[in-house]
TORRO-907634 format. One record per residue (C-alpha): residue number from 1; residue in one letter; x, z, y. Coordinates in nm, 3 decimals, m for minus. Layout:
   num   residuo        xx        zz        yy
   NUM         A         X         Z         Y
...
//
This chain:
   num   residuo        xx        zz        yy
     1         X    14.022    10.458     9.191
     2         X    13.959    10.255     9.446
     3         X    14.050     9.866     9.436
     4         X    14.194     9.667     9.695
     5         X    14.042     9.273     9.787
     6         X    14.278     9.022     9.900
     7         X    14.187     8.754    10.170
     8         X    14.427     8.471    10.143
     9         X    14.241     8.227    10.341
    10         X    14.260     8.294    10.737
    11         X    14.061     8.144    11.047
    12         X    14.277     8.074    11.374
    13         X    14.116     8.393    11.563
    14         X    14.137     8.626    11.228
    15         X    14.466     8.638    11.038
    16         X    14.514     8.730    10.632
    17         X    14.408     9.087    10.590
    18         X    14.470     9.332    10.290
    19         X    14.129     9.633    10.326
    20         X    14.019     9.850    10.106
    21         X    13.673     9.844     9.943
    22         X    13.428     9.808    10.268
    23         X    13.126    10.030    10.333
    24         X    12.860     9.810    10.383
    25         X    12.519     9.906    10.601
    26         X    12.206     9.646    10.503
    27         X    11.976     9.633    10.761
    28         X    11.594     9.478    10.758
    29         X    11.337     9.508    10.954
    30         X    10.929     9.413    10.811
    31         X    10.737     9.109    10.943
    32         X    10.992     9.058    11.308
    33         X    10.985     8.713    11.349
    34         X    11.276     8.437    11.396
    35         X    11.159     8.453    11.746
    36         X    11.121     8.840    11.817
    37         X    11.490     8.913    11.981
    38         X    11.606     8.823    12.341
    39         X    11.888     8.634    12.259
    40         X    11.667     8.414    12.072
    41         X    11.558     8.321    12.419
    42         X    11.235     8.579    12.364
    43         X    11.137     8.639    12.752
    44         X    10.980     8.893    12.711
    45         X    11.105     9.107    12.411
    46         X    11.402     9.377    12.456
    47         X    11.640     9.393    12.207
    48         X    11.939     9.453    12.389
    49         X    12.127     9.678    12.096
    50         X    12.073     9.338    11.867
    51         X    12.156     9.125    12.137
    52         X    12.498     9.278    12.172
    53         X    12.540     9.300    11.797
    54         X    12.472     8.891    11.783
    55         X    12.717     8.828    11.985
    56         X    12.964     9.076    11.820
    57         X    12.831     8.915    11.477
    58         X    12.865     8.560    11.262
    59         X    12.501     8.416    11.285
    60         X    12.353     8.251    11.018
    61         X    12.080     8.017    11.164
    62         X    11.927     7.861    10.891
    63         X    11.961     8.156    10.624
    64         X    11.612     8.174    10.420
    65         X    11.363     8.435    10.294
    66         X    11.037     8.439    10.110
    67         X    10.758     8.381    10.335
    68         X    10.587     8.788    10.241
    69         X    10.766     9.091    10.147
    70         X    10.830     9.189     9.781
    71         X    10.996     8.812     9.676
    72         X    11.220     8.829     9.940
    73         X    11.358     9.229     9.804
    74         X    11.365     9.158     9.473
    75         X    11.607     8.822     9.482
    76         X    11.793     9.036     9.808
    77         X    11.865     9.303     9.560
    78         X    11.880     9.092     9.227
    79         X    12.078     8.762     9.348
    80         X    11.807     8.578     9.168
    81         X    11.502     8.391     9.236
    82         X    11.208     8.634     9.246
    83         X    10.999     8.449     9.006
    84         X    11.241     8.576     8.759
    85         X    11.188     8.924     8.811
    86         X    10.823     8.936     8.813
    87         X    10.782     9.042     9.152
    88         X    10.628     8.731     9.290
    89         X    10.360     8.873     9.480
    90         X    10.300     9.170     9.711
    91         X    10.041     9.393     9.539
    92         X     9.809     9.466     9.248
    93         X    10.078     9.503     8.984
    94         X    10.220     9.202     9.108
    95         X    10.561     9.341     9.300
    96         X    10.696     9.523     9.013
    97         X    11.043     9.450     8.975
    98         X    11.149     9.405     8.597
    99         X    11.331     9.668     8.468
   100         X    11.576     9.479     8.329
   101         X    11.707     9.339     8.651
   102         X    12.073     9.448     8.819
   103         X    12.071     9.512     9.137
   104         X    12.351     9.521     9.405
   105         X    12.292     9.914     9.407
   106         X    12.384     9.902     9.043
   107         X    12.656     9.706     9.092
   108         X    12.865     9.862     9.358
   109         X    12.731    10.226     9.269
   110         X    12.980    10.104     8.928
   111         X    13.245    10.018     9.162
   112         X    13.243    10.355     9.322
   113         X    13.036    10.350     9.604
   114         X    12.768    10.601     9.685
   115         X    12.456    10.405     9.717
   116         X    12.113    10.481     9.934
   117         X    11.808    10.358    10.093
   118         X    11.621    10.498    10.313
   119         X    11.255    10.309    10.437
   120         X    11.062    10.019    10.255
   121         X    11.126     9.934     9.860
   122         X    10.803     9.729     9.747
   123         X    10.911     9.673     9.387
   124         X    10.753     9.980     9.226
   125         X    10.645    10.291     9.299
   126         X    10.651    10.470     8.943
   127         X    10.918    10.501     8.677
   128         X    11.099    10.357     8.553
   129         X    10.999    10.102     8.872
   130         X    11.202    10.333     9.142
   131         X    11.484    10.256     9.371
   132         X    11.633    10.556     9.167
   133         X    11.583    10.377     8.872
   134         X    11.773    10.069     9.003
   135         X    12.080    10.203     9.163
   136         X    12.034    10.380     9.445
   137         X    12.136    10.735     9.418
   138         X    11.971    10.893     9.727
   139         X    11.658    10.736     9.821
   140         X    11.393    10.803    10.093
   141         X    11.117    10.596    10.061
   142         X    10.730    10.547    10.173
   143         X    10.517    10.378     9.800
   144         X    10.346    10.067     9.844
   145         X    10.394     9.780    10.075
   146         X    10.343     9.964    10.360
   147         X    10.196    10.278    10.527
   148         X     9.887    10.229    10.546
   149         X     9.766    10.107    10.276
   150         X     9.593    10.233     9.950
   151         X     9.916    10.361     9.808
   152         X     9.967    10.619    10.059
   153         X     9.984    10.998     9.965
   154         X     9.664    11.179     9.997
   155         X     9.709    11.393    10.334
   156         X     9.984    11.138    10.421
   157         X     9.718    10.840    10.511
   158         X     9.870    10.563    10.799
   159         X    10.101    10.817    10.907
   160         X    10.386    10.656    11.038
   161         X    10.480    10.956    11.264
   162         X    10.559    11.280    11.069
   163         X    10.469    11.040    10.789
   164         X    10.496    11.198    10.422
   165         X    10.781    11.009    10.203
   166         X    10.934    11.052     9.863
   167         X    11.271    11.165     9.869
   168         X    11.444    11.123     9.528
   169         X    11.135    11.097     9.404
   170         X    10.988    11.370     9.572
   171         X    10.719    11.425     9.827
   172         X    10.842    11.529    10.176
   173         X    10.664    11.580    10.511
   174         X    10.875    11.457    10.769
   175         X    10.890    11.468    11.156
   176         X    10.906    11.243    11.410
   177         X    10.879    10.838    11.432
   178         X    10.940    10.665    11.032
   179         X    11.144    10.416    11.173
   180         X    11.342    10.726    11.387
   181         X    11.330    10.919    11.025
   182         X    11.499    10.616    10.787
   183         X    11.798    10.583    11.040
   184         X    11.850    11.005    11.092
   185         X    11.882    11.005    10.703
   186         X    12.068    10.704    10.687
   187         X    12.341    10.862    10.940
   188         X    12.329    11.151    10.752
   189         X    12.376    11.006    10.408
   190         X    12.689    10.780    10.581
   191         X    12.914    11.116    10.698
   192         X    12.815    11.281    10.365
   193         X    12.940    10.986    10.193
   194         X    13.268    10.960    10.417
   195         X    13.297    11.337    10.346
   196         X    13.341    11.320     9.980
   197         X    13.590    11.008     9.994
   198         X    13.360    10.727     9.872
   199         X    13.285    10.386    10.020
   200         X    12.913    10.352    10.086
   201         X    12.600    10.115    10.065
   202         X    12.309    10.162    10.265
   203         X    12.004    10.004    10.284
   204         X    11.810    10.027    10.583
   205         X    11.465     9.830    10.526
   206         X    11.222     9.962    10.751
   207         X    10.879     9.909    10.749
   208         X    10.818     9.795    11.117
   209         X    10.698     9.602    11.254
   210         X    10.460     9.549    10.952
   211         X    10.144     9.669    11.042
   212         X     9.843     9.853    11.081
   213         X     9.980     9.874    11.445
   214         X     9.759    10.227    11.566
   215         X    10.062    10.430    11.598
   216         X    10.399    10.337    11.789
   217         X    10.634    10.468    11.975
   218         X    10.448    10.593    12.324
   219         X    10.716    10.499    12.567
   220         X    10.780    10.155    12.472
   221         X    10.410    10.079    12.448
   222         X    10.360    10.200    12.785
   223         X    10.629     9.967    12.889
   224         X    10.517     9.655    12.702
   225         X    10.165     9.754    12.853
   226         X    10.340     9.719    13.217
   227         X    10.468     9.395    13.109
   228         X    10.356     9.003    13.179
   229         X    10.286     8.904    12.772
   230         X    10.123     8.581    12.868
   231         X    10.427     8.415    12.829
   232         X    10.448     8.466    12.473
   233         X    10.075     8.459    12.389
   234         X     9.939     8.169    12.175
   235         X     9.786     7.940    12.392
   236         X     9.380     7.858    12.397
   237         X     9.308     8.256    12.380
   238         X     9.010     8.381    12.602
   239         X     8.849     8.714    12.695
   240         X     8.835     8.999    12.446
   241         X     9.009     8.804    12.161
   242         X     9.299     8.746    12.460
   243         X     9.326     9.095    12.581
   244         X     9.331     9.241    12.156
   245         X     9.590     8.974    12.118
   246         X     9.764     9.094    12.381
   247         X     9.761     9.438    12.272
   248         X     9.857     9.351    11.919
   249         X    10.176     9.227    12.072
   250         X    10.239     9.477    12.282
   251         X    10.273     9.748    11.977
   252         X    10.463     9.492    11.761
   253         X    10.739     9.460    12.012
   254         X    10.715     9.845    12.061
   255         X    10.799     9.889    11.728
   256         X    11.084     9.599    11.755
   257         X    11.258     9.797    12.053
   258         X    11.230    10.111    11.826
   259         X    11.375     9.876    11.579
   260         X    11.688     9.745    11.818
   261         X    11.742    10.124    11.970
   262         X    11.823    10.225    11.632
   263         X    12.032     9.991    11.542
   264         X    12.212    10.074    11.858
   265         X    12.246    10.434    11.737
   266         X    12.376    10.349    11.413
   267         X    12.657    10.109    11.551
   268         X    12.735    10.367    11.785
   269         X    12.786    10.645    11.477
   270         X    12.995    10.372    11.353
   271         X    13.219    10.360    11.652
   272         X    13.217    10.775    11.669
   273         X    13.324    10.798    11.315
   274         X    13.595    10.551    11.342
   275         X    13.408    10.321    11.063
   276         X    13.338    10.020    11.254
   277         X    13.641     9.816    11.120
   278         X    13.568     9.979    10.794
   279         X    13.213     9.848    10.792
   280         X    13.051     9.537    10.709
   281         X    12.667     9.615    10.880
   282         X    12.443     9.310    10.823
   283         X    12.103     9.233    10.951
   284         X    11.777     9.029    10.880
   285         X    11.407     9.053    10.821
   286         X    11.230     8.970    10.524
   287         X    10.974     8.705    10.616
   288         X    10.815     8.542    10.919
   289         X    10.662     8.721    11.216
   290         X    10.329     8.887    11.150
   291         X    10.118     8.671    11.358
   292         X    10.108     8.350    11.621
   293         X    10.370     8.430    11.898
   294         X    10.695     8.309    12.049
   295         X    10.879     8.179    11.763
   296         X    11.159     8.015    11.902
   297         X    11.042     7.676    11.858
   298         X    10.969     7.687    11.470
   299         X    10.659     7.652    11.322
   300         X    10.453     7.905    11.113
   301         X    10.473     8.265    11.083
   302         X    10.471     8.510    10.784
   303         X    10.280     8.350    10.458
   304         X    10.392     8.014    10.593
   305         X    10.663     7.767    10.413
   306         X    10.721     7.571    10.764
   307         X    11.062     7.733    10.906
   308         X    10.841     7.994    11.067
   309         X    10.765     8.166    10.767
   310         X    11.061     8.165    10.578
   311         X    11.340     8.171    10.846
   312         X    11.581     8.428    10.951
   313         X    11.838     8.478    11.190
   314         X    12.106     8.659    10.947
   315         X    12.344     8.831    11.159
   316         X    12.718     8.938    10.985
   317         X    12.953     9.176    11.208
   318         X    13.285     9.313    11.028
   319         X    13.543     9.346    11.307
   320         X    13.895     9.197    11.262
   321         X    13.746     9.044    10.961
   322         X    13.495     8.769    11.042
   323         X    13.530     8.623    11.340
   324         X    13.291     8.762    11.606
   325         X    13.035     8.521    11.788
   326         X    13.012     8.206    11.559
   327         X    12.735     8.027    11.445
   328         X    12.807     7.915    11.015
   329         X    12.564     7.610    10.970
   330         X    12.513     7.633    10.601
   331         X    12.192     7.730    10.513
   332         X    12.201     8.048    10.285
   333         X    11.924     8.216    10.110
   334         X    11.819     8.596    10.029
   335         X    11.974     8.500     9.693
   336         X    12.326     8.460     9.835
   337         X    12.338     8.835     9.966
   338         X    12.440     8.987     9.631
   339         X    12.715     8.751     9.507
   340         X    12.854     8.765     9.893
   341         X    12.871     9.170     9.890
   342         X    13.019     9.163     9.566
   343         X    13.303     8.967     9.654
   344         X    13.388     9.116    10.002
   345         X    13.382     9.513     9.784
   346         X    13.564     9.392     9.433
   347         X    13.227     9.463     9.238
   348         X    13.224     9.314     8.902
   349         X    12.887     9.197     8.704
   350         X    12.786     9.359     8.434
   351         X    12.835     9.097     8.124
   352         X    12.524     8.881     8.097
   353         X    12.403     8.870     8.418
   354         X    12.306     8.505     8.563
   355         X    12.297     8.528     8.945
   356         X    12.118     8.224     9.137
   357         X    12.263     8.262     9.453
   358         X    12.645     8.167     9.527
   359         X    12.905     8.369     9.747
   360         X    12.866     8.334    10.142
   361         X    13.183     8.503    10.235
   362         X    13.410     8.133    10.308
   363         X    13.097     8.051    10.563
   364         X    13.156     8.361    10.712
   365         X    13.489     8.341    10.744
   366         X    13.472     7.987    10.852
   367         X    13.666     7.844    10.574
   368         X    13.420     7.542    10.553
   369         X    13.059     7.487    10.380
   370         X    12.966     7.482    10.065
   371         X    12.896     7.278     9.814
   372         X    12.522     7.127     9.917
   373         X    12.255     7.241     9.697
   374         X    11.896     7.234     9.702
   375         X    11.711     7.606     9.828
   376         X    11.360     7.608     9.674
   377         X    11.091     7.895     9.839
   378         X    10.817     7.901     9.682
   379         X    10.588     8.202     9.667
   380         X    10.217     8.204     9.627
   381         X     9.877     8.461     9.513
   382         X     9.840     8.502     9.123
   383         X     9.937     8.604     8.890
   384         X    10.154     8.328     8.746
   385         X    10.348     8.091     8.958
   386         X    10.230     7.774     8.965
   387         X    10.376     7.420     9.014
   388         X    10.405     7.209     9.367
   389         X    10.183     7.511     9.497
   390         X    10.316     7.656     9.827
   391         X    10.668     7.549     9.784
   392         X    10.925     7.429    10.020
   393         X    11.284     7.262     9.899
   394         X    11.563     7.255    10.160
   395         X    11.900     7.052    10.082
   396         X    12.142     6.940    10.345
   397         X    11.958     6.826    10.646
   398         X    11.622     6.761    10.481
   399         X    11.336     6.982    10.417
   400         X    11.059     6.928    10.176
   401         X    10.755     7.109    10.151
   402         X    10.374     7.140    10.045
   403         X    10.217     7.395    10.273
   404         X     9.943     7.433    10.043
   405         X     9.842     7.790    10.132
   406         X     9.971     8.133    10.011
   407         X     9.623     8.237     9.922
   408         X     9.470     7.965     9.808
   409         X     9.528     7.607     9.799
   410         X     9.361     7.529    10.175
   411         X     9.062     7.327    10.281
   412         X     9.164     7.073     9.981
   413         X     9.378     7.035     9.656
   414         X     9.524     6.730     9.722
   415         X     9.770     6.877     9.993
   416         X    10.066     6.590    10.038
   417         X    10.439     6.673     9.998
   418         X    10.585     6.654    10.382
   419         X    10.933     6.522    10.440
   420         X    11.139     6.680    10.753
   421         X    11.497     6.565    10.912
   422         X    11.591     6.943    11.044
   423         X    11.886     6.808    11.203
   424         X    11.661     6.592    11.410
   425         X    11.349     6.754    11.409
   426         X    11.399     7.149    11.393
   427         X    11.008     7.193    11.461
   428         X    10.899     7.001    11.164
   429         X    10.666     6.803    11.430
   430         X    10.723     6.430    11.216
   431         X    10.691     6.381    10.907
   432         X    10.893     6.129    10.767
   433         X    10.821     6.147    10.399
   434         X    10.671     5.742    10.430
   435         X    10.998     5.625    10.586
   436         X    11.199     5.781    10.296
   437         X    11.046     5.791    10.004
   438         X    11.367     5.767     9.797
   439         X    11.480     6.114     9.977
   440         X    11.135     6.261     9.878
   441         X    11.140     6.115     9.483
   442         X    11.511     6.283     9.479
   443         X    11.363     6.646     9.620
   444         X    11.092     6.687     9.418
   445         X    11.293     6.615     9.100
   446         X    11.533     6.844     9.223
   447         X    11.202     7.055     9.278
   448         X    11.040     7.037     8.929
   449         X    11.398     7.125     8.745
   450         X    11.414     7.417     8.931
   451         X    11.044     7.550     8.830
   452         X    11.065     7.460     8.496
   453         X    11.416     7.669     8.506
   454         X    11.244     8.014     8.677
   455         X    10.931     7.979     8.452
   456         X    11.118     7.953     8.104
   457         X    11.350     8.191     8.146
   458         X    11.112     8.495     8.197
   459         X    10.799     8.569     7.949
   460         X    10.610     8.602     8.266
   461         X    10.262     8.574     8.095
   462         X    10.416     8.893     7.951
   463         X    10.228     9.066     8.222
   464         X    10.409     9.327     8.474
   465         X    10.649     9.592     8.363
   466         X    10.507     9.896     8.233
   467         X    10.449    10.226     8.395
   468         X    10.566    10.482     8.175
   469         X    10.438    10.852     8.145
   470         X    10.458    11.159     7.950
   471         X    10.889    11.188     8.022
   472         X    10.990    11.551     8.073
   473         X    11.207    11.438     8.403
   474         X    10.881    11.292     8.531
   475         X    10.606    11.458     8.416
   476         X    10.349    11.393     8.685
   477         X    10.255    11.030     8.745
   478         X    10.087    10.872     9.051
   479         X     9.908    10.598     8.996
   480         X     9.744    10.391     9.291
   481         X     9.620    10.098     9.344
   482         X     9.936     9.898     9.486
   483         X    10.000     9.859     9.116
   484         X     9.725     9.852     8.867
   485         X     9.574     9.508     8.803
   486         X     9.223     9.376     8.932
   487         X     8.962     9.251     8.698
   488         X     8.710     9.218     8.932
   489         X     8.619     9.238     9.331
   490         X     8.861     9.244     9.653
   491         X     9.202     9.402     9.545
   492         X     9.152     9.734     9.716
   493         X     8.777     9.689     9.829
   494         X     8.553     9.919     9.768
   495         X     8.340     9.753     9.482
   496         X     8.704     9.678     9.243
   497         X     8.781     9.787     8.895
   498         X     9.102     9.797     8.764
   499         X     9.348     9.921     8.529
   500         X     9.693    10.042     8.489
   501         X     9.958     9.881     8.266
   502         X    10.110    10.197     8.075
   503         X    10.401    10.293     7.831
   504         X    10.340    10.608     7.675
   505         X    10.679    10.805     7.611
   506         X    10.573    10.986     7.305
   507         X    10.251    11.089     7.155
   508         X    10.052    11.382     7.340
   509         X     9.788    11.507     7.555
   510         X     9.752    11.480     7.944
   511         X     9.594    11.611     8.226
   512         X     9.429    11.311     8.403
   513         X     9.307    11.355     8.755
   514         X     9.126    11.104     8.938
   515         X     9.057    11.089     9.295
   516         X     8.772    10.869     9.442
   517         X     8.802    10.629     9.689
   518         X     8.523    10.852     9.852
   519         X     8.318    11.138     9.813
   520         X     8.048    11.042     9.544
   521         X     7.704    10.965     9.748
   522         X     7.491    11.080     9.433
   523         X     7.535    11.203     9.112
   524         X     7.726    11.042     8.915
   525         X     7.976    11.010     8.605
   526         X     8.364    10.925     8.602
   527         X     8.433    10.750     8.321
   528         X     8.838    10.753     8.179
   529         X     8.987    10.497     7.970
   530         X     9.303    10.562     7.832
   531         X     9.498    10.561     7.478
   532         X     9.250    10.403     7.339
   533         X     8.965    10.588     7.410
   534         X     8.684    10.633     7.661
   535         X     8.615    11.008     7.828
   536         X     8.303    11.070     8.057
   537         X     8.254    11.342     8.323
   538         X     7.942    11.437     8.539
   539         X     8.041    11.413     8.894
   540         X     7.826    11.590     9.200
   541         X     7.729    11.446     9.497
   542         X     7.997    11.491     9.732
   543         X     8.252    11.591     9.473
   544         X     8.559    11.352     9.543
   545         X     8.879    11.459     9.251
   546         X     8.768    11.496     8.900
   547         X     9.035    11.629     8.643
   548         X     9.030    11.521     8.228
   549         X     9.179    11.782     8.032
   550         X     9.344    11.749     7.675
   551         X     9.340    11.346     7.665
   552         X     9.527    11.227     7.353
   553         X     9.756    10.905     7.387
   554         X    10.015    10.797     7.118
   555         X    10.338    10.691     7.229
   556         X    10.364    10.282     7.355
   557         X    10.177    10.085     7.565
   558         X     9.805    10.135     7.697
   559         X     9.577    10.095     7.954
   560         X     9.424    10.354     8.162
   561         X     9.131    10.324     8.387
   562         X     8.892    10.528     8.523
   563         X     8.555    10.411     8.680
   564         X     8.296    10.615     8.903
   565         X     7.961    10.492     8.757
   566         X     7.611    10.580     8.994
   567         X     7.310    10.394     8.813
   568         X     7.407    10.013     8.754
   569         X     7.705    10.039     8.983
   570         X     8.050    10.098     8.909
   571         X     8.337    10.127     9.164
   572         X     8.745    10.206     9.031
   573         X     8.944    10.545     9.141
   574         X     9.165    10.525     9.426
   575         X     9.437    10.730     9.234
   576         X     9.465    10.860     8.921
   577         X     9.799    11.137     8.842
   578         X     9.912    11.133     8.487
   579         X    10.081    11.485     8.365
   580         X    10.193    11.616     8.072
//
């Protein structure tokens, strides 16, 4: 039965209002910048579908992500901080999502709704790891971080047209653009939905404009071609570097237009079906803008803890609900998404759960801010967090932050702790921290509680979850190298060995099969490591899959990895599939 939310606050252009549960549509896009829309003041860019939909829409100008991808999902999705999931990086075993964590898929899948997503998860591409696992009950999905990238299906390699995605878990070839493919299904899942009588989430987090950028949408990168760039171009860039630059940008906003023209096609489903009203359709991207470019005035860009990195526009429409075309100036966070979507659909929490992030709907609404509070970002390489590394603390009008470096810690250790007045200084271009030392002494207190809170509170030395194998629902097992964890070399060079993190379902034998990261140049042997015990095969020259049969493995955790050795050289598999 459906339950019914009552508003008893009002604004002066929206009255009290009695609605059923919502539908809600969560839209965001991969690596588009603070600066990549037009009514940002982009000259360049067209986005005239999220133009219109700003203006339609609450704006949340100082609403805050992690500065890369898999943080920001899992404390979207979770309500928490991400170092308390264990996705606190982007790859090598590093952006797997703790089983244990609720998500808001969970949540209002409880409270009736029929949940989906459809494009980018990043928080674990095996079981029990899988959107599927965590709440969403249609899913269509690409693995990994990105297409593109070592986690890709074999014949599915940097495809994003006709690109080859996992439906429920499944492998599907599909046809036509990705970004063109997540909203179709998306549309599809929303009058299927409507059709059986249930309220609906869907999440819509598309993997553009992340890149590798050698395949976009051929009419708008003929257009952007046509166009002046220079405009928007860092400054100081010269022959060949210029004109790649220029190119670069060129497909990125490609892929942003595809971006806006869907977004146009889903509001205008909404208004075809009657759902608009019905619908509360938000939208934001998950870090900064992949590359120098126009950024609005802010400084930085994705990996960066400067506002360039870590800043979003959030945009809210719900018609007759929230009033259209305001700007709510408390900050908010990717933690605040969950407790806010709970509220607006009547969702209770499971019993237990501690949620970081606090309810968004009375800045929404326009009731007034909230209570001020400090916003920590911090999100760095490694595999443990560690403390004043990367890390940026906003609270009230004053930002704090130690760009130290997402990778590493810079040219030098000893990076200082920069003070910023955003009210005065929006482009963090004076640092005040010598003028007010008392503010600074009061942030980084604030600062060190906070760590000390997100690092006790998780065995995060634990390692990542576990992959498990050997269920009868999932009997075949990919596993790439998005998720196993390096012991030595580049994470997916050529030269790196690593292993896979396992749980063993119960005690039996497997079929292993291991595919090379190329065709072996000489003779050679593949050498398997799993349950316990090591396995050797003679591989050919030229011979590329190799396949273990009968491997024993008793039930609980392991480690599996499998190593082409040629002489004194030893390189790890590119993917390995576990089966029963």
């Amino acid at each position: 039965m459906r339950c019914f939310l009552i508003l008893l606050a009002s604004v002066a252009s929206v009255g009290s209002c009695v609605f059923a549960q919502p539908n809600v549509v969560l839209v965001m896009s991969d690596d588009q910048g603070y600066g990549d829309f037009g009514y940002m003041g982009n000259p360049v860019i067209r986005t005239p579908s999220l133009d219109a939909f700003a203006r339609q829409s609450v704006r949340m100008e100082s609403f805050y992500v992690c500065p890369v991808c898999a943080p920001t999902r899992a404390s979207l999705l979770t309500g928490r901080w991400h170092m308390r999931t264990r996705a606190i990086d982007t790859y090598v075993g590093r952006a797997m999502m703790d089983t244990d964590e609720v998500t808001v898929a969970e949540v209002l899948r409880d409270a009736g709704y029929a949940t989906g997503i459809f494009g980018k998860w990043h928080l674990g591409d095996c079981p029990p790891m899988r959107p599927q696992d965590q709440g969403f009950e249609e899913t269509l999905v690409h693995r990994g971080g990105g297409i593109g990238q070592s986690s890709d299906p074999i014949g599915g390699e940097r495809k994003y047209t006709d690109a080859v995605l996992f439906a429920n878990g499944r492998r599907v070839q599909t046809t036509g653009y990705c970004t063109d493919v997540y909203f179709t299904a998306a549309l599809d899942f929303i009058d299927r939905s409507r059709a059986r009588g249930r309220p609906f989430f869907c999440y819509i987090p598309t993997n553009a404009p992340h890149g590798p950028f050698h395949d976009v949408p051929k009419e708008l990168l003929r257009a952007y071609k046509q166009t002046d760039l220079d405009p928007v171009l860092p400054k100081g860039l010269r022959g060949d570097r210029r004109n790649k630059e220029r190119d670069k940008l060129a497909r990125v906003y490609a892929m942003i237009s595809n971006v806006d023209e869907n977004v146009g096609r889903l509001l205008a489903h909404l208004d075809r079906r009657g759902l608009a009203d019905e619908t509360l359709v938000v939208f934001l991207t998950d870090n900064g803008a992949n590359g120098a470019r126009f950024n609005a005035g802010l400084r930085g860009w994705k990996g960066h803890v400067h506002e360039g990195g870590i800043r979003t526009p959030l945009l809210v429409r719900w018609p007759g609900h929230l009033p259209a075309g305001t700007v709510a100036r408390t900050p908010g966070a990717h933690i605040d998404l969950l407790p806010t979507l709970t509220e607006v659909c009547g969702a209770g929490l499971p019993d237990g759960v501690r949620l970081d992030g606090q309810s968004l709907l009375g800045a929404w609404r326009g009731d007034g801010g909230m209570p001020e509070r400090a916003l920590v970002i911090q999100c760095h390489r490694g595999d443990q967090p560690i403390a004043e590394r990367h890390a940026a603390i906003r609270q009230g009008r004053w930002k704090l932050v130690r760009p130290s470096g997402f990778a590493g810690e810079g040219p030098g250790k000893d990076v200082p702790w920069e003070l910023y007045d955003l009210a005065a200084d929006p482009s963090e271009e004076s640092d005040v921290v010598e003028r007010h030392p008392a503010v600074a002494r009061r942030m980084r207190a604030a600062y060190a509680a906070w760590f000390k809170d997100v690092t006790t509170t998780r065995a995060l030395d634990a390692g990542p979850p576990l992959i498990r194998v050997g269920t009868s629902h999932e009997p075949d097992v990919v596993l790439t190298r998005q998720d196993w964890r390096r012991r030595s070399g580049r994470p997916w060079g050529g030269g790196t060995h690593g292993a896979w993190y396992l749980d063993v379902a119960a005690g039996m034998r497997f079929r292993v099969k291991v595919r090379l990261l190329r065709a072996a140049a000489v003779d050679g042997e593949v050498r398997l490591r799993f349950g316990g015990m090591t396995h050797s095969k003679s591989v050919s020259k030229g011979v590329q899959e190799v396949v273990f049969l009968g491997i024993a493995a008793d039930q609980g955790p392991t480690e599996l990895e499998a190593t082409l050795v040629t002489g004194e050289r030893g390189v790890g598999a590119f993917q390995v599939t576990v089966s029963r």
